[in-house]
C-alpha positions in Angstrom: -22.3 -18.1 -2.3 -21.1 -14.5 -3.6 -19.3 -12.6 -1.4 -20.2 -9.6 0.5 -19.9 -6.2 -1.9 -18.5 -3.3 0.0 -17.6 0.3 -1.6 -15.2 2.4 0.2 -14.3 5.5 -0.6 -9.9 5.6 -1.9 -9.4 9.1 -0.3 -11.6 9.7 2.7 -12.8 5.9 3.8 -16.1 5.5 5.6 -14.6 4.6 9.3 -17.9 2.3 9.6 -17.3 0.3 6.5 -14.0 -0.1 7.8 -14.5 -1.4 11.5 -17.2 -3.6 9.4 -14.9 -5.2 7.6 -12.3 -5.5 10.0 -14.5 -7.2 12.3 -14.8 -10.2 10.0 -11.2 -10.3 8.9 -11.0 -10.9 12.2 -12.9 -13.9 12.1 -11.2 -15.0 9.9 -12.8 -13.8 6.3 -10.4 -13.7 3.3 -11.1 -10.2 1.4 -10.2 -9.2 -2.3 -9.7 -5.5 -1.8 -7.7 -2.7 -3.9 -3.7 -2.1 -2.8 -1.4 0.4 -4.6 -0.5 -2.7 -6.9 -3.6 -3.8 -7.8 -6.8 -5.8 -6.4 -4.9 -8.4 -3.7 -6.3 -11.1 -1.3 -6.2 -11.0 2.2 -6.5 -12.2 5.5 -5.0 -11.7 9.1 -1.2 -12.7 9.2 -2.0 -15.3 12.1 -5.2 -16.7 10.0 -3.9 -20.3 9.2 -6.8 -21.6 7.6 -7.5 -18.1 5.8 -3.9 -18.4 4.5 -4.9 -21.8 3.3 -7.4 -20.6 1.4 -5.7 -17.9 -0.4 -2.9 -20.4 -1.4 -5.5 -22.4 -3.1 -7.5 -19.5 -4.7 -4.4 -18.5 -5.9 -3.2 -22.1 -6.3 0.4 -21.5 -4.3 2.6 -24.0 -3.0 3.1 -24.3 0.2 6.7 -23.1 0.8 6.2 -19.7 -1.3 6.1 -17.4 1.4 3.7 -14.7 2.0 3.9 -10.7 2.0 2.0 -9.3 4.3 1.2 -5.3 4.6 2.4 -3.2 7.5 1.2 0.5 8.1 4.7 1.4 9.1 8.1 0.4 9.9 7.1 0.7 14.2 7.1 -3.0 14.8 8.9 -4.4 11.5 11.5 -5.6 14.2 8.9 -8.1 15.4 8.4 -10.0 11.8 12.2 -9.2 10.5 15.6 -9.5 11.4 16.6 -5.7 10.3 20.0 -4.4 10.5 20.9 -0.8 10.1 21.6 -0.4 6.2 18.1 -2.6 5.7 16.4 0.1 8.1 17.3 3.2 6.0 17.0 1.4 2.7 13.7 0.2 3.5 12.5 4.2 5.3 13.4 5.9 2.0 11.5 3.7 -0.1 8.1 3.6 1.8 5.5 4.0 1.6 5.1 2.2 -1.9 4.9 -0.6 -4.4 8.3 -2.3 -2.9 8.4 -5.5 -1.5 11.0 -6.9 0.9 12.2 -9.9 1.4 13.6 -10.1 4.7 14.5 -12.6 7.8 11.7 -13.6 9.3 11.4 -13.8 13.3 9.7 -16.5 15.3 6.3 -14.1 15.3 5.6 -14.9 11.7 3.9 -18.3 11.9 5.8 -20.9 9.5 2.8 -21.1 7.6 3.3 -17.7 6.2 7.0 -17.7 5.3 9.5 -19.8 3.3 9.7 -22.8 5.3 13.5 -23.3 4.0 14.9 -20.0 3.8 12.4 -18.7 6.8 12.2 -15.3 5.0 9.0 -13.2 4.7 8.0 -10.4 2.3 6.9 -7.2 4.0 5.3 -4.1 2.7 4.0 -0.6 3.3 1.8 0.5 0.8 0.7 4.0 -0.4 -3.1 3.1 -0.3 -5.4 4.7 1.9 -7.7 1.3 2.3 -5.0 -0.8 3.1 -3.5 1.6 5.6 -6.8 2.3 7.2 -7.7 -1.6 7.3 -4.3 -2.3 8.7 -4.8 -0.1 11.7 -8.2 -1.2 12.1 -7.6 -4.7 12.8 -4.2 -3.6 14.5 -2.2 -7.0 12.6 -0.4 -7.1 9.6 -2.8 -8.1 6.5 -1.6 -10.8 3.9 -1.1 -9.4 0.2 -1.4 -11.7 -2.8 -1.9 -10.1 -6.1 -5.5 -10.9 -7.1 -5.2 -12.9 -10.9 -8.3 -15.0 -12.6 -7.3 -18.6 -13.5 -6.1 -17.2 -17.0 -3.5 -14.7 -15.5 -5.5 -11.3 -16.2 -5.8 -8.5 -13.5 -7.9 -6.3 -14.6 -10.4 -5.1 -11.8 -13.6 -5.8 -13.3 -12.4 -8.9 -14.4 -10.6 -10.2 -11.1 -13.8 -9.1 -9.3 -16.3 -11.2 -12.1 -13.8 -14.5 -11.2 -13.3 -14.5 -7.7 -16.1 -13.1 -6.1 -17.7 -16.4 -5.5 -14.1 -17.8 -3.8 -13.9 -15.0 -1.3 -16.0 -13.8 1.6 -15.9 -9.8 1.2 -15.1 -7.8 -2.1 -14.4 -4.0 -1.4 -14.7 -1.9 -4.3 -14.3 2.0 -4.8 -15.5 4.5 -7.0 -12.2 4.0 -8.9 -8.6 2.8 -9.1 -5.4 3.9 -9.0 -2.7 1.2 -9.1 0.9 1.4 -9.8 1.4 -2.0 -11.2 3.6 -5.2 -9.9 5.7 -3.9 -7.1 9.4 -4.0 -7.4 11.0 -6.6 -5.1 14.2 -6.5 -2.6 15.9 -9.3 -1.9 17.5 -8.1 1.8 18.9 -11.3 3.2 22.3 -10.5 2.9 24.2 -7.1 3.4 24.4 -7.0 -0.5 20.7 -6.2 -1.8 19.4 -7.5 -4.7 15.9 -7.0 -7.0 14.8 -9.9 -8.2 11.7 -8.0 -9.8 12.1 -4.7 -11.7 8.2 -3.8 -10.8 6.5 -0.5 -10.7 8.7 2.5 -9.7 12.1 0.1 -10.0 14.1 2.9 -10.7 14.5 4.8 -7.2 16.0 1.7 -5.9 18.4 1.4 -8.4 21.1 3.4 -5.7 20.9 1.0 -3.3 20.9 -2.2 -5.5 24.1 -4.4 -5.5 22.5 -7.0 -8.3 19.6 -6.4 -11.1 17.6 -9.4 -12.2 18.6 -10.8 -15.5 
């Protein structure tokens, strides 16, 4: 069965297209929807079986952990152990395509994190969608990049591939994505990228390693 189609506007969503489709992540529907980064699936951070099923759409193992998206930093304390330095870091980056790879706290289910470093990913994206969806269903929302089977994400063809595996696709009149985000390794006082991604270079300053 195809999923359900729903165009949203990037700049000036329609609230009633949201609340719609917030209603039925709540439920527990996995959505393919457009991020800064690119087309991503998701479902509610406490969603086990939804979580399930985005690990096998996108064929994951079980102990790669999860980013999920955050409107803010208000309540990253509640997912991640954050000291000071991470704070600031993390507030002059944000919002945008970074990625942080942080402690996780007991209020990110084991299912969504690395079961043997218990880290989590985190991220506040600059995309009106996501934000608005966020807030909507008042949880964080899981973010996997969106790929067909042969590793291609362009839109159209992300769309064609998956939109039999998922329950809601929300499209827009067009796209604006940054690319791959850039991703912060933060589990020790001495960060580290271990993904030069899209707009790498303004956290070079506070980078103690590069990836090879």
């Amino acid at each position: 069965m195809a999923a359900l189609f729903v165009d949203i506007h990037p700049v000036t969503p329609q609230p009633s297209r949201l609340e719609s489709v917030a209603m039925e992540i709540e439920r527990g529907a996995v959505i393919l929807y457009p991020s800064d980064t690119g087309f991503a699936l998701g479902c509610t951070l406490a969603n086990k079986s939804a979580i399930e099923k985005i690990r096998i759409i996108r064929n994951l193992p079980d102990n790669k952990h999860l980013t999920f998206l955050c409107d803010s930093l208000t309540h990253i304390a509640e997912y991640a152990k954050v000291s000071n330095a991470m704070y600031k870091t993390i507030k002059r980056l944000i919002p945008g395509p970074f990625t942080f790879i942080l402690p996780a706290t007991k209020s990110v289910p084991r299912f969504a994190q690395d079961p043997k470093r218990r880290t989590t990913g985190i991220r506040v994206p600059q995309n009106t969608i996501a934000l608005e969806l966020i807030r909507a269903i008042a949880h964080p929302l899981i973010s996997i990049s969106a790929k067909t089977d042969d590793g291609h994400q362009e839109p159209y063809e992300v769309i064609e591939a998956l939109q039999h595996r998922v329950d809601i696709v929300i499209t827009s009149p067009y796209y604006d994505f940054e690319g791959e985000s850039t991703v912060i390794d933060m589990t020790t006082d001495e960060f580290a990228m271990i993904r030069a991604g899209a707009r790498y270079e303004e956290a070079l300053p506070y980078m103690a390693d590069m990836p090879d």
